[in-house]
C-alpha positions in Angstrom: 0.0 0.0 0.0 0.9 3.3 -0.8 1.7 5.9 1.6 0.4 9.7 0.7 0.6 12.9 3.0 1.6 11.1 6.1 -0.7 8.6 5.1 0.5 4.8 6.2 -0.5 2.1 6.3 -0.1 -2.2 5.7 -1.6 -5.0 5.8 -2.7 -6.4 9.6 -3.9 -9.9 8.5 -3.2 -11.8 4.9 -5.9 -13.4 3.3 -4.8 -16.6 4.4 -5.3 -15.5 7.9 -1.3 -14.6 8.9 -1.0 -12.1 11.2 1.8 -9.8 10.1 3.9 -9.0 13.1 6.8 -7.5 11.7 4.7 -5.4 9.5 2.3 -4.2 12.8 5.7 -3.5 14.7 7.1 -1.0 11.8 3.9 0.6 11.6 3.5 1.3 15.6 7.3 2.2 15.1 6.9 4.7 12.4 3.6 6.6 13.4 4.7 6.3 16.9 1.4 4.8 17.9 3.0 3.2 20.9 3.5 7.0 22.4 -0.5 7.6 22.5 -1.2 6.2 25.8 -5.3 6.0 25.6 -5.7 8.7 23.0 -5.9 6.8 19.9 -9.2 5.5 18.4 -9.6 2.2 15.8 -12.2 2.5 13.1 -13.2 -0.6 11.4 -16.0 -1.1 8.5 -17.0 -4.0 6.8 -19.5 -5.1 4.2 -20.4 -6.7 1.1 -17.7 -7.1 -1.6 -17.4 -4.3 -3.8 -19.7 -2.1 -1.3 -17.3 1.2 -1.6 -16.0 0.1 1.7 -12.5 1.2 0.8 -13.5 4.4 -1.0 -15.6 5.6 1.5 -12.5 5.0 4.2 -9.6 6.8 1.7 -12.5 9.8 1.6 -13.4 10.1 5.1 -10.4 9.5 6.6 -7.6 10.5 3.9 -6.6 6.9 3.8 -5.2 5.1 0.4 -6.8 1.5 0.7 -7.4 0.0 -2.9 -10.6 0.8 -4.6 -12.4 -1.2 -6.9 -12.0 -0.7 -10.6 -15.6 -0.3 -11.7 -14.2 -0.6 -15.4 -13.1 -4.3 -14.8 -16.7 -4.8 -12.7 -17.7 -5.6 -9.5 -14.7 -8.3 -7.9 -12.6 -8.6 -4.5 -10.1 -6.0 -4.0 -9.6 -5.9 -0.3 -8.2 -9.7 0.7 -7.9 -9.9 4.6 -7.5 -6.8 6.8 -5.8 -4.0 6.2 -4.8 -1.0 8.0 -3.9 2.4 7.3 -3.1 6.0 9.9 -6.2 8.6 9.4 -4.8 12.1 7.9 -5.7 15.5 9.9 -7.8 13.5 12.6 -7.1 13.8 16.0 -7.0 12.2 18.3 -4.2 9.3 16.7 -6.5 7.1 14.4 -6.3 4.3 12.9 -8.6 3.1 9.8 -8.9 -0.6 9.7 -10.7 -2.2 6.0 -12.0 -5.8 6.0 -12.4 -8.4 3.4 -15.8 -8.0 2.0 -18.3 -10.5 3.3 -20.7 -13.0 0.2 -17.6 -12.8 -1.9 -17.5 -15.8 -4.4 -13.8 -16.0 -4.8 -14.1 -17.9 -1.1 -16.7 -19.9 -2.4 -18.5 -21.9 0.2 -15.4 -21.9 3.3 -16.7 -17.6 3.2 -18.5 -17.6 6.3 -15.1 -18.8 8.4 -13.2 -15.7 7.8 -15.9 -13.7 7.8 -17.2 -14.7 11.3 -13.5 -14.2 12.4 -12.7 -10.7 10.9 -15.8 -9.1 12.3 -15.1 -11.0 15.4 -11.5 -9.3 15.1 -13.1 -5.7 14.4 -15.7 -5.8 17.7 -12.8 -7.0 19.2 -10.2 -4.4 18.4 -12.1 -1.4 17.0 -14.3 1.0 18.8 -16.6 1.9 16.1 -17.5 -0.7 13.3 -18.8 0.9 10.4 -21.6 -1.0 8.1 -21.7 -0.4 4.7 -25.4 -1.0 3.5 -27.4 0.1 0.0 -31.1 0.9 0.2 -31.7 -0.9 -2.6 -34.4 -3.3 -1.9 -33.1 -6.1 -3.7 -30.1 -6.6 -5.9 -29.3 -9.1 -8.3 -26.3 -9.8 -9.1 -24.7 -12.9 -9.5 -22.6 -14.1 -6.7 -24.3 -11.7 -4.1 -25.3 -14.5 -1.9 -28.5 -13.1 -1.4 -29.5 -9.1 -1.3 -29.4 -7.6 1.6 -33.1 -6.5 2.4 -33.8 -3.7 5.1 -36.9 -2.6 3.4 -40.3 -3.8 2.5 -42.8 -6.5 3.9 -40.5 -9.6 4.2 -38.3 -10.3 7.2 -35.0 -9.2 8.0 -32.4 -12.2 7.1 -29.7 -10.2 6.6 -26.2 -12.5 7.0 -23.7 -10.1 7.9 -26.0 -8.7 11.0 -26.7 -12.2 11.8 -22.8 -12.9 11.9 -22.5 -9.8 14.0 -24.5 -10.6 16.7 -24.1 -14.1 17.3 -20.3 -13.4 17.2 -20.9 -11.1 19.9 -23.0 -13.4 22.1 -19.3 -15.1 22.4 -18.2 -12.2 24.4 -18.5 -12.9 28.2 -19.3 -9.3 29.1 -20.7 -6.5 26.8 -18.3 -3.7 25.5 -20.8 -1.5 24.3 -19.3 -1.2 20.5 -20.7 1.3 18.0 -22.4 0.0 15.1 -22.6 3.1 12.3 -24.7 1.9 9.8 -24.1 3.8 6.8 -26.4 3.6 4.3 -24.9 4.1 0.5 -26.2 5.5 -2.6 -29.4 7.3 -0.8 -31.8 8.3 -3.6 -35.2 10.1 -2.7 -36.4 7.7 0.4 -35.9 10.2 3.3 -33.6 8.9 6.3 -35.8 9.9 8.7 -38.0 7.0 7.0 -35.6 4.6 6.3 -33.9 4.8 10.2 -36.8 3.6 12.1 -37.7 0.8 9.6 -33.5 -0.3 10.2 -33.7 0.3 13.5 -37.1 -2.3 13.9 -35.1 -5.1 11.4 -32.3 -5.0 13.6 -34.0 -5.3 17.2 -35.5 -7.7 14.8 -32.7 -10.1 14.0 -31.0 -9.2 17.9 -33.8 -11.3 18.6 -33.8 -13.8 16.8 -30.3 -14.7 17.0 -29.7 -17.6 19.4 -27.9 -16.3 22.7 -26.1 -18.1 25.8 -27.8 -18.2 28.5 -25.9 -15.6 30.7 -27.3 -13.0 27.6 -31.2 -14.4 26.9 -32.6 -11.3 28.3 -29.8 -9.1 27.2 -30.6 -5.7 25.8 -29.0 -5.1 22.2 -28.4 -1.3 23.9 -26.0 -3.3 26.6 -23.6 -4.3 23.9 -24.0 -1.8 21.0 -24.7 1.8 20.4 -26.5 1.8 16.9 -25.8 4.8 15.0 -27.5 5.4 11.1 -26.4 7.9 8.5 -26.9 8.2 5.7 -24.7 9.1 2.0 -25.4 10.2 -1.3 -24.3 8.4 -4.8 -20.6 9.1 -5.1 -20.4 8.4 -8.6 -23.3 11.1 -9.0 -22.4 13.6 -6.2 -18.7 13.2 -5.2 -18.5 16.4 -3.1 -20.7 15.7 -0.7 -19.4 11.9 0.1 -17.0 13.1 2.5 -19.7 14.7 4.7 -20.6 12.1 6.8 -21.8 11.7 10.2 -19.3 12.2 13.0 -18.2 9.5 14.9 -18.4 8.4 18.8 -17.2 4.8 20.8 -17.1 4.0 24.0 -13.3 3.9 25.7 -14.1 1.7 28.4 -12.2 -1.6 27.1 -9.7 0.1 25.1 -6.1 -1.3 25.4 -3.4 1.1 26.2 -1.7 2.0 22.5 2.1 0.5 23.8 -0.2 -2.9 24.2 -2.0 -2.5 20.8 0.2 -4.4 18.8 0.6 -7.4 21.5 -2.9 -7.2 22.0 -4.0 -7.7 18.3 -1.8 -10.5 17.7 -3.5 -12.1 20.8 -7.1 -11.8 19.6 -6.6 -13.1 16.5 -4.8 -16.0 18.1 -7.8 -16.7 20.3 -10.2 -16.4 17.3 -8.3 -18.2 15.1 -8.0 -21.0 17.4 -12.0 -21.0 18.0 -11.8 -19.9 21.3 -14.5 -17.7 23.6 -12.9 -14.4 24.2 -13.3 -12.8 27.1 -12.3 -8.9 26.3 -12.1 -8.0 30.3 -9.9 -10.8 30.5 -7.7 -10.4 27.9 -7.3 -6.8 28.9 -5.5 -8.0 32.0 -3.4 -10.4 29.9 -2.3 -7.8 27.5 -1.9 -5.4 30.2 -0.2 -8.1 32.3 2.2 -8.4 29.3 2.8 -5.3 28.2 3.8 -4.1 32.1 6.2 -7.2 32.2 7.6 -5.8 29.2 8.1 -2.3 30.8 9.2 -3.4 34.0 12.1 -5.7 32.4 13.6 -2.9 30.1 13.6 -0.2 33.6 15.1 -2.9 35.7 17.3 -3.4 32.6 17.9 0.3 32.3 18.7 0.6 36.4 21.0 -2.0 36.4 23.2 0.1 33.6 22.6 3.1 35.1 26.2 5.2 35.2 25.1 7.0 38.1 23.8 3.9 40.8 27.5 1.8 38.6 29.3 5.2 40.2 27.2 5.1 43.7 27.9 1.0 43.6 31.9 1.3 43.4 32.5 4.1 45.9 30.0 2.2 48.6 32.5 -0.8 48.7 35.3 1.7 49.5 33.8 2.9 52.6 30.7 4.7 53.6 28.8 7.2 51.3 27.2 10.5 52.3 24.1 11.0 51.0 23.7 7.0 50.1 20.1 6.9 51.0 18.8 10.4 48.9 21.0 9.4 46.1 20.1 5.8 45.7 16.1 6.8 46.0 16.7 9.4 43.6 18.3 7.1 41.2 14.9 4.2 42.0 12.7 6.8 41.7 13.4 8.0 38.3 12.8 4.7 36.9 9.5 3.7 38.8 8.3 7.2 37.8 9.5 5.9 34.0 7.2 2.7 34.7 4.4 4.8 36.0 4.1 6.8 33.1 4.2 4.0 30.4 2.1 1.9 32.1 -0.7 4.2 33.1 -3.5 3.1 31.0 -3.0 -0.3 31.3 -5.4 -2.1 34.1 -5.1 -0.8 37.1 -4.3 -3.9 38.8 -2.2 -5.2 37.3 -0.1 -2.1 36.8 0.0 -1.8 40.1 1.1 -5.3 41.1 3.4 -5.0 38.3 5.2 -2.0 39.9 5.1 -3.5 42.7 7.2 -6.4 41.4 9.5 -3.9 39.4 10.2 -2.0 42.9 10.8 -5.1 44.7 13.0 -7.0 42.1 14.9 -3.0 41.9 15.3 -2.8 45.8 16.7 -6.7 45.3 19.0 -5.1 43.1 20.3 -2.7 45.3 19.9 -4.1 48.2 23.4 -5.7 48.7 24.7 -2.1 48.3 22.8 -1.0 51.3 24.0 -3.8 53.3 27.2 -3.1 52.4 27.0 0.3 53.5 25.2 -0.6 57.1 28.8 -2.8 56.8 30.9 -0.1 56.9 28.7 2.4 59.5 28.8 -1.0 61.7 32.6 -0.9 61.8 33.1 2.7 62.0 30.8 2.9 64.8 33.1 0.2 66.7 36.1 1.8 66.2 34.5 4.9 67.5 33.7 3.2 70.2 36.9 1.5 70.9 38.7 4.7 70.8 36.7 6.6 72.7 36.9 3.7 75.4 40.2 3.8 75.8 40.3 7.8 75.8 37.6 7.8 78.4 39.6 4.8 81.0 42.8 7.0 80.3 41.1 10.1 82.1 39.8 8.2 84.9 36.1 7.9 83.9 34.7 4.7 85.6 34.4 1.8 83.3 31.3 1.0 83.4 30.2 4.4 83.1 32.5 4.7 79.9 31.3 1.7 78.4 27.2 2.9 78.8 28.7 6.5 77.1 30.4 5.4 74.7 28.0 2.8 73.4 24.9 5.2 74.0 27.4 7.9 71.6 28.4 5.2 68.8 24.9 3.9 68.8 23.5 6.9 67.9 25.9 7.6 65.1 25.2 4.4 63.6 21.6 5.4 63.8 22.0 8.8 62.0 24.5 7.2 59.5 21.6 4.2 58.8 18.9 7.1 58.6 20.7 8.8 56.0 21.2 5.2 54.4 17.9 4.8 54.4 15.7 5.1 51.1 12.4 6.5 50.6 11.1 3.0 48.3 12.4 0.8 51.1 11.7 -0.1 54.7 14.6 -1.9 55.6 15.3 -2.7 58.8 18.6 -2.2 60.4 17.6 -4.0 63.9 20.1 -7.4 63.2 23.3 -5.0 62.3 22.5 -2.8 65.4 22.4 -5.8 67.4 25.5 -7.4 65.9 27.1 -3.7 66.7 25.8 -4.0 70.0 26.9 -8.0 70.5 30.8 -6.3 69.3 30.4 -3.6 71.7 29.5 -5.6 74.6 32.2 -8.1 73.3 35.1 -5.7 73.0 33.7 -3.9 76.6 34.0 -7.6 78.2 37.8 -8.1 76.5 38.6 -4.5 77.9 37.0 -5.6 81.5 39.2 -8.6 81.4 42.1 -7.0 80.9 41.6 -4.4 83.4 40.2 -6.6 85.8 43.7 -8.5 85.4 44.9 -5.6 85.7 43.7 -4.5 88.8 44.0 -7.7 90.3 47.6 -8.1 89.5 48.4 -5.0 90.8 46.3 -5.7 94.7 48.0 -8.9 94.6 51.5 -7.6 95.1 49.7 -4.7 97.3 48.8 -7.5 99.3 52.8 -9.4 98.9 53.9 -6.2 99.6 51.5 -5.1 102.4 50.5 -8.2 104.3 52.1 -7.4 107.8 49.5 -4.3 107.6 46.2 -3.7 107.3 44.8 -6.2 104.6 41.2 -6.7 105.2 41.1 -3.0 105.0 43.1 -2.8 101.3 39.7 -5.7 100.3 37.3 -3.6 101.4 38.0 -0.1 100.5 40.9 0.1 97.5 39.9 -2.8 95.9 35.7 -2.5 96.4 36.1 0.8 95.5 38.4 0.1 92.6 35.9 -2.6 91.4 32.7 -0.6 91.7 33.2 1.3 89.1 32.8 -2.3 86.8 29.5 -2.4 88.1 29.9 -6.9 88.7 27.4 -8.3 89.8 27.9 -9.7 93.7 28.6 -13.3 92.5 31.6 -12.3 90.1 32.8 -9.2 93.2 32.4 -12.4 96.1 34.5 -14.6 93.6 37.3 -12.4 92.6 37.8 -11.2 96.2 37.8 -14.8 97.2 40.2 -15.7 94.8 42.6 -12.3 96.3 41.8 -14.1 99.8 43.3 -17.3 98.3 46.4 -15.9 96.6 47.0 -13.6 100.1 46.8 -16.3 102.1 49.5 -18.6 100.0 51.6 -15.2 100.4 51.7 -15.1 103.6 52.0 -18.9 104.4 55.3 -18.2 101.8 56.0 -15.1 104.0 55.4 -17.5 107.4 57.5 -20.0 106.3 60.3 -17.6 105.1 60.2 -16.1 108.4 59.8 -18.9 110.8 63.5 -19.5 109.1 64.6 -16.3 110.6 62.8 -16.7 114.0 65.8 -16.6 116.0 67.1 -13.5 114.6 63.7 -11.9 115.1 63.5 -13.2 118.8 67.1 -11.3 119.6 66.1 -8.6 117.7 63.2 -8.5 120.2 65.0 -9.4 123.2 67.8 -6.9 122.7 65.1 -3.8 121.9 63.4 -4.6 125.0 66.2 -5.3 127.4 68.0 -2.1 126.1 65.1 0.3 126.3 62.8 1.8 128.5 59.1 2.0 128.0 59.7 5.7 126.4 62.6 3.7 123.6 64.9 5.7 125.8 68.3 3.9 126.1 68.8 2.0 129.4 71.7 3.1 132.3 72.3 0.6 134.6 72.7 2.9 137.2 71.8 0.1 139.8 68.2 0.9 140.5 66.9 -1.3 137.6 65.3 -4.9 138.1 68.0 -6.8 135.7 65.9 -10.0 136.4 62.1 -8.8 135.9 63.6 -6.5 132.6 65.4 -10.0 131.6 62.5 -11.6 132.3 60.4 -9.3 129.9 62.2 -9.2 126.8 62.5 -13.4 127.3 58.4 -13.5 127.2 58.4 -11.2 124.4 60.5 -13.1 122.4 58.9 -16.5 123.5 55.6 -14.6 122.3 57.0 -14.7 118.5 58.5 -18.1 119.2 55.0 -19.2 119.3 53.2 -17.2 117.3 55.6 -18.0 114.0 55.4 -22.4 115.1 52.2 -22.6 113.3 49.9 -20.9 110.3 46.7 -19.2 112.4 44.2 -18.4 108.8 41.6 -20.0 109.9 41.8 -18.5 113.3 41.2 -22.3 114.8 42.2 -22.1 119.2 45.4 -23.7 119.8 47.3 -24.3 122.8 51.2 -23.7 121.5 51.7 -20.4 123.4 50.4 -21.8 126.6 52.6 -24.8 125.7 55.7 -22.3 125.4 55.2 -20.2 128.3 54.7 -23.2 130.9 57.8 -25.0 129.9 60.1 -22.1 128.5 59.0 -19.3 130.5 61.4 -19.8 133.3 64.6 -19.3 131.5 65.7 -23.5 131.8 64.9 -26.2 129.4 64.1 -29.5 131.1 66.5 -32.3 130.0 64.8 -35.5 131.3 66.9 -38.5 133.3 67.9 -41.7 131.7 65.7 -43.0 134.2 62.8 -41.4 132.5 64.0 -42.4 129.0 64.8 -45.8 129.8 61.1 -46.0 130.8 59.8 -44.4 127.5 57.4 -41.7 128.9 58.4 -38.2 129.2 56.9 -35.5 131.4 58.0 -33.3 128.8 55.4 -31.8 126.7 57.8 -30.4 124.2 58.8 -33.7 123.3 57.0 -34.1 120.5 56.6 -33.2 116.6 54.2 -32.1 116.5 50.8 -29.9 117.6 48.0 -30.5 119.4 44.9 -29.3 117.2 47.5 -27.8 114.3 47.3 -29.9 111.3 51.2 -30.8 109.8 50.7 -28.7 106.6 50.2 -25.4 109.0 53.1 -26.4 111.1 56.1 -24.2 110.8 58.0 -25.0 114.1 57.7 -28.3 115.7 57.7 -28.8 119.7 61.0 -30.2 119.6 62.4 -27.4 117.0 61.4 -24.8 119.6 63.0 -26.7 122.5 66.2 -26.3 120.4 65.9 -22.1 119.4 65.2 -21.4 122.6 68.2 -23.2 124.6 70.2 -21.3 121.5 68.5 -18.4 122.4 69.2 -18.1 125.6 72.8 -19.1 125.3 73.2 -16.2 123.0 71.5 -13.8 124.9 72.6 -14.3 128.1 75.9 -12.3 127.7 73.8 -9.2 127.4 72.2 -9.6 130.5 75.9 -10.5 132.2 77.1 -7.3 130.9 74.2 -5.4 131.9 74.9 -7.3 135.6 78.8 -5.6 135.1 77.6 -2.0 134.2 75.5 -1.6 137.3 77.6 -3.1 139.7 80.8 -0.8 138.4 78.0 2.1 138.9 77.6 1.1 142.1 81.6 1.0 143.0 81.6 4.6 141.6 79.6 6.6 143.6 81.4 5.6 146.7 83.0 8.5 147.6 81.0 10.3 150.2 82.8 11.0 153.6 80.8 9.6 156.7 78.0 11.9 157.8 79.4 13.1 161.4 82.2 14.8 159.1 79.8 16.2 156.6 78.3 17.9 160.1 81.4 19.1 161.0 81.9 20.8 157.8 78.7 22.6 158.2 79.2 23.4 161.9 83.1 24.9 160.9 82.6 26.1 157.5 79.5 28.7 158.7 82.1 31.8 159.2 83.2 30.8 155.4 79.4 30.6 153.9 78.6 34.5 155.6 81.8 35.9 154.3 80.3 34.8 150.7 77.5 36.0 151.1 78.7 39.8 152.6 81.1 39.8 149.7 79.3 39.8 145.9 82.8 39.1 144.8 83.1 35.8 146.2 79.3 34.9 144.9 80.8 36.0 141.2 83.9 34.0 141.3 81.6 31.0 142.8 79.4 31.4 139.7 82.0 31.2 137.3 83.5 28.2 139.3 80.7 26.4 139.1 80.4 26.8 135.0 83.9 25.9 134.6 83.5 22.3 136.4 80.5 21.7 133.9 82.6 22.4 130.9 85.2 20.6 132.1 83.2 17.3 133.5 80.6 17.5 130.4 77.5 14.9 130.7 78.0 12.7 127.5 79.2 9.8 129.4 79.1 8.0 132.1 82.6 7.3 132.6 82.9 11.4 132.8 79.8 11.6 134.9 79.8 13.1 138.4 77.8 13.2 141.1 75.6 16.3 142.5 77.6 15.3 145.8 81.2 15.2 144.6 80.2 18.3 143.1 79.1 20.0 146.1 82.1 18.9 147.9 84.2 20.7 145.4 82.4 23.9 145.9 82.6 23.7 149.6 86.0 22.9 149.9 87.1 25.8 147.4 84.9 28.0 149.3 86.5 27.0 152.8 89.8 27.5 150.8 89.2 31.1 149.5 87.8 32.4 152.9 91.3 31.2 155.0 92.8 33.2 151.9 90.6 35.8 152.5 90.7 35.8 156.3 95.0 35.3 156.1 94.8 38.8 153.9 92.4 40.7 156.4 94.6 40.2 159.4 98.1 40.9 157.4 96.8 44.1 156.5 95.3 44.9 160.7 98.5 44.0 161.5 100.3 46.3 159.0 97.9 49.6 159.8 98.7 49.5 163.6 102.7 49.2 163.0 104.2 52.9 162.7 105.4 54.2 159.5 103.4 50.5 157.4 
């Protein structure tokens, strides 16, 4: 077929009843039919053969089907269907011309296609036209019949017949409109011929056999029936194009991207002698056709240079912007879908979408995860860092661990919320957790090591602090240390019960070291009491001091660590070891029993044994018999200090013999008086006494003993000098009386 001033057009369906795909797909392709959405309209007409169907199409509608050569007479010129674009009518139409119906080059096999090309143009078009004569009978050979709408007789037109039978098929009405144009009007008015058609159609509606689902069935409920009438065209050419405007109903049209899809399925179903439901085949086209468009914008995403870009940089490390990018980029596409598939069925466009968004967010999903990926470990970094920053200023842990996490938790949420995207509702919960579970997890490694820590360093507190106060360093350092963990009681109770455990092998290491040195610490005791007095002063045997009750002192005290280092005491069981110690050792002997006694195997001795009454072996640090033997070596060695002690005060003693017998210090009282008053009358004698008396206390000093003197020897000296100076004094005073009374002295 030729195409003229934008007309074009080609042939739908052969006349052997091929449907010509590639032919449709070039035609939707090159008059863009496919961009019309719903504003396109199908026009169909069929007839008799050699009814002016194709001329009266190519004049209403600018079209250039092939006309029938009235020189060569009346034969088929139109073989199938055929279908051409309308010139300057708008909206986007599309004139479709069907093989004329009674045509004898078919023969007897005519009604087959005939029944399934007007089937195929109620199906497809929206207005069918019907090209009719008035003639009341014609007689031609090979007319099958004329077509009678006028007169007495009863309407048994074919082609209506075929009509309206083939439209029973339909499962629902689609409320087509029939134009019945009536050709070659002479001088019968329409206004007379319209009400006659209008009665032989109801007429043959009726009569035609209908399912059961349509016996009551209106012919108004599946057709609006339009007439019109035109004049001769041979006789009155101008006025042919006139005709009657046309109307359809829209209500089952197919969306124009589907058209092409959809025709090729009708025919299918026809062909095949199949019931076609229209309502149901609009869902299957639009089922198809939104497949279609959902595969090429999941194709088109998945290409996309800007998510390819946004895809790369998110397995590098975290995006900003992920989420508003990403839904921009999703949105684009859905909106693409939208807008091609808008006129399709509105479920199934919907559903359709909503499998296009799904299978998109599928797409992009792993990219989000990705990106929760990288805010997960960022966030635990954070949090490891600012741990460690928080310990190191002397936060409490457990109150940087609940900061920290609280801080790094809600970075991962802001950094998720800006991952998020607007199609999408994905849940973040199971990463937060897992950040959580490598918080608590890294918290519990740092707790561990601190608690170590900690506990390493109160264990040598305790080595190195046992002989003071160690209950006290459990329950204020180290509770208050360990509060700040926040433990619960069990896991406190335990770890100072383990402390408890290593202090106590410490000090039974610590007991048994010193129990080997118990004989250095009991004359180191001995000697510090037997030395000093009760103010730490040193000691002068001046010979007023109880040698034996000082002696006897310092023994107990040292007898008091003898017993207290013979055993381990943790579990503060009674014993009887000091009493032991004190009855037999107390005294200063050792008893060394008889061969009589040992002869008869029993001792009387009650440190005779090795070992302790109610002390088990493993606390044992100094058997009976091992104390027997450090304290007879004790003794020994200390006894020299007590002998030299015994020395000191006796030579003391020897000393401070030096007083003269009493009757002579009277006499010196009684002959010295003159002496004493002559001091006092004279200042001169009290100054010289003064200075007397500071130069013996330079002289004798008070550092030693051995330069020591007595307040008496002292006082002697001062008497005699003063007995001296006054005979000096007196000698002088009567030398000079005796001079003054001698003439010319």
């Amino acid at each position: 077929m030729e195409q003229d001033q934008g007309c074009c057009g080609t042939q739908l369906i052969d006349g052997d009843g091929v449907f010509n795909v590639e032919g449709l797909d070039n035609f939707t392709k090159i008059t863009k039919l496919s961009q019309c959405g719903l504003s396109y309209a199908i026009v169909a007409i069929m007839g008799p053969q050699s009814s002016g169907k194709s001329t009266l199409m190519n004049h209403l509608f600018r079209t250039n089907f092939r006309e029938m050569d009235a020189i060569r007479g009346r034969s088929q010129t139109t073989k199938g269907i055929w279908m051409a674009k309308c010139v300057g009518i708008e909206p986007f139409t599309i004139a479709m011309d069907l093989e004329g119906t009674d045509g004898r080059e078919r023969g007897e096999d005519d009604t087959a296609f005939e029944k399934q090309s007007a089937l195929f143009a109620l199906a497809v078009a929206d207005i069918v036209l019907i090209n009719m004569s008035d003639m009341v009978e014609t007689d031609l050979p090979g007319y099958g019949g004329a077509m009678t709408l006028v007169g007495s007789r009863p309407p048994t037109n074919p082609l209506l017949k075929t009509v309206f039978s083939v439209m029973m098929r339909l499962f629902s009405p689609r409320k087509t409109t029939l134009l019945f144009v009536i050709r070659d009007r002479t001088k019968t008015p329409l206004e007379y011929l319209e009400p006659i058609l209008r009665e032989d159609i109801q007429k043959i509606w009726a009569a035609v056999a209908k399912p059961e689902a349509h016996k009551s069935t209106p012919l108004s409920e599946f057709f609006n029936v339009e007439v019109t009438a035109l004049p001769s065209y041979e006789e009155k050419e101008e006025q042919f194009g006139k005709g009657g405007g046309l109307a359809g109903d829209r209500r089952g049209v197919v969306p124009a991207s589907g058209f092409s899809f959809s025709a090729q399925q009708i025919w299918k179903i026809i062909k095949e002698n199949k019931d076609l439901d229209l309502p149901a085949h609009k869902v299957m086209v639009a089922t198809v056709r939104c497949e279609e468009i959902a595969n090429e914008k999941l194709s088109l995403l998945s290409s996309d240079q800007g998510w390819l870009a946004l895809e790369e940089a998110v397995q590098a490390g975290p995006v900003s912007g992920f989420g508003k990018k990403l839904s921009s980029i999703l949105e684009f596409y859905l909106s693409e879908y939208e807008n091609e598939a808008i006129y399709f069925d509105e479920g199934v466009r919907n559903a359709k979408q909503k499998q296009l968004e799904s299978r998109a967010l599928d797409a992009v999903h792993q990219a989000y995860v990705t990106m929760l990926g990288h805010l997960r470990s960022k966030a635990l970094e954070s949090f490891k860092t600012r741990l460690e920053q928080s310990i190191q200023k002397g936060e409490g842990f457990a109150y940087s661990v609940r900061a920290c996490a609280q801080s790094c938790l809600a970075e991962f949420d802001k950094g998720c919320e800006d991952a998020s995207i607007r199609q999408a509702n994905w849940d973040a919960s199971k990463v937060r957790e897992k950040l959580s579970r490598d918080i608590e997890t890294h918290a519990a490694s740092v707790r561990s090591t601190k608690l170590t820590e900690m506990i390493a360093k109160y264990e040598k507190q305790i080595a190195d602090a046992l002989s003071g106060p160690v209950e006290a360093l459990f329950e204020a350092e180290f509770s208050t240390a360990v509060a700040s963990f926040e433990l619960d009681k069990p896991t406190i109770d335990t770890m100072v019960q383990n402390l408890r455990e290593y202090g106590r092998k410490v000090v039974e290491k610590n007991a048994r070291e010193e129990a080997g040195k118990v004989l250095i610490r009991m004359k180191d005791r001995f000697t510090m009491i037997f030395n000093h007095d009760n103010d730490s002063m040193p000691r002068v045997w001046t010979g007023k001091e109880d040698i034996r009750a000082i002696t006897k002192d310092a023994r107990s005290a040292s007898l008091k660590i003898l017993s207290t280092l013979a055993a381990i005491r943790l579990d503060e069981k009674p014993d009887n070891i000091e009493n032991v110690l004190f009855s037999s050792l107390s005294d200063g002997t050792v008893s060394v029993p008889s061969s009589k006694d040992r002869s008869i195997g029993a001792s009387s001795d009650s440190l005779a044994s090795s070992t302790w009454k109610e002390v088990s072996p493993k606390a044992t640090l100094l058997t009976p018999v091992q104390c027997k033997s450090l304290w007879r070596q004790f003794t020994a060695e200390t006894e020299y200090s007590v002998t030299q002690a015994i020395s000191a005060q006796e030579a003391h003693k020897r000393s401070n013999n030096w007083l003269p017998p009493p009757w002579a210090i009277v006499a010196m009282v009684v002959l010295g008086f003159n002496e004493f008053m002559v001091l006092l009358r004279n200042p001169l004698y009290l100054l010289v006494l003064f200075c007397c008396i500071f130069t013996f206390k330079s002289i004798m000093g008070t550092d030693g003993h051995h330069r020591r003197i007595s307040k008496w020897r002292f006082a002697w000296y001062i008497i005699h000098f003063i007995t001296v100076t006054s005979h000096c004094y007196e000698s002088l005073e009567a030398t000079r009386r005796r001079g003054s009374r001698t003439p010319g002295s």
